[in-house]
Steps between C-alpha positions, in 0.01 A plus 500: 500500500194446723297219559203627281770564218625179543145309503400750169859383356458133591154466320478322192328278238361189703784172579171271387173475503300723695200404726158712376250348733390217782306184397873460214424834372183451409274649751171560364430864432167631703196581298517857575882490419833519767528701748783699474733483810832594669757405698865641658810333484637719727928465522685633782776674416808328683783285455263227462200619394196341622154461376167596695243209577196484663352249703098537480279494778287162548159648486538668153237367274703391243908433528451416876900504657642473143852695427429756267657853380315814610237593242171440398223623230579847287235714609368724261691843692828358396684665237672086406580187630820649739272784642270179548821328679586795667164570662448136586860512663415751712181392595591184611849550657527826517838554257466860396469589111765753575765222608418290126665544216348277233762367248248323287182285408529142454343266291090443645379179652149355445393351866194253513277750713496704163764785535758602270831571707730738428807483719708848559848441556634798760795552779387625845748616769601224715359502888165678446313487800169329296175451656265197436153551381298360817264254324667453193879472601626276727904570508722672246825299394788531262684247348854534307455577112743224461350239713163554240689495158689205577326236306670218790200600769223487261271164503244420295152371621103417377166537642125475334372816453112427360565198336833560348842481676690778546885528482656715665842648644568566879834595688538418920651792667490497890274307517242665275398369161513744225290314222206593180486863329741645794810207365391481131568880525872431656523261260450766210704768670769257528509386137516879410741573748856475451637497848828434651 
């Protein structure tokens, strides 16, 4: 069986309640509605399979140095949320479209800027050589699919977000903090996810 049969085979109805939004799942929807956006959960396809991160680069407007999946807003050229992932991928790190195989869309994720997540599960080859984005990349990392669905590493934490505290999820993996839309979305894979 491969890895994207197994991940297909492994998906199921959610192991508790999932999380829709930031601000508790109940971001505010914009006047002019959300913005509909994607992101890659790229696997790589060995023994232990691995998922992409990204570190961002500190002068980005918004998200400065945050870890987040490749992806960004679905543009109005792409055919659905994993072309969306797809193009983003290879925009910012360079993992060709080719080298994807999507195995499915997951469940969307309403972020406090005013976007409407959709995360698209997929298994890569392992060892691409990936390029950063100058500008908007800082490094490309992967960290073991099993290290991110065990509920053991993940903490909880709160901040005030504009008047209202925010709770949140974060995971610590050498020495990077994985924490807001990018965890919640771990979170929901791994309460789908049936994984051994």
């Amino acid at each position: 069986m491969t890895l994207a049969e197994r991940l297909s085979a492994a998906l199921g109805q959610p192991r508790g309640e999932l999380l829709t939004g930031d601000l508790n799942g109940d971001a505010t929807m914009p006047a002019e509605g959300w913005r509909a956006a994607a992101v890659l959960i790229a696997i790589t396809d060995r023994p232990e399979p691995g998922v992409l991160l990204t570190e961002r680069t500190e002068s980005l407007r918004t998200h400065a140095g945050q870890i987040a999946f490749p992806g960004g807003a679905i543009d109005p050229g792409d055919a659905d949320a994993p072309a969306a992932a797809l193009r983003e991928a290879w925009e910012e790190i360079a993992l060709p479209p080719a080298a994807t195989s999507v195995v499915a869309t997951l469940d969307p994720y309403h972020t406090v800027t005013g976007f409407a997540v959709t995360p698209v599960l997929a298994v890569v080859p392992p060892d691409l050589p990936l390029v950063p984005a100058p500008g908007e990349v800082a490094a490309i990392f992967e960290v073991p699919l099993a290290f991110l669905l065990d509920p053991a590493h993940l903490a909880t934490g709160s901040r005030w977000h504009d008047g209202r505290e925010r709770h949140y999820y974060e995971l610590v993996f050498g020495g990077r903090r994985i924490w807001g839309a990018t965890a919640a979305m771990i979170v929901n894979l791994s309460r789908r996810l049936t994984w051994h």
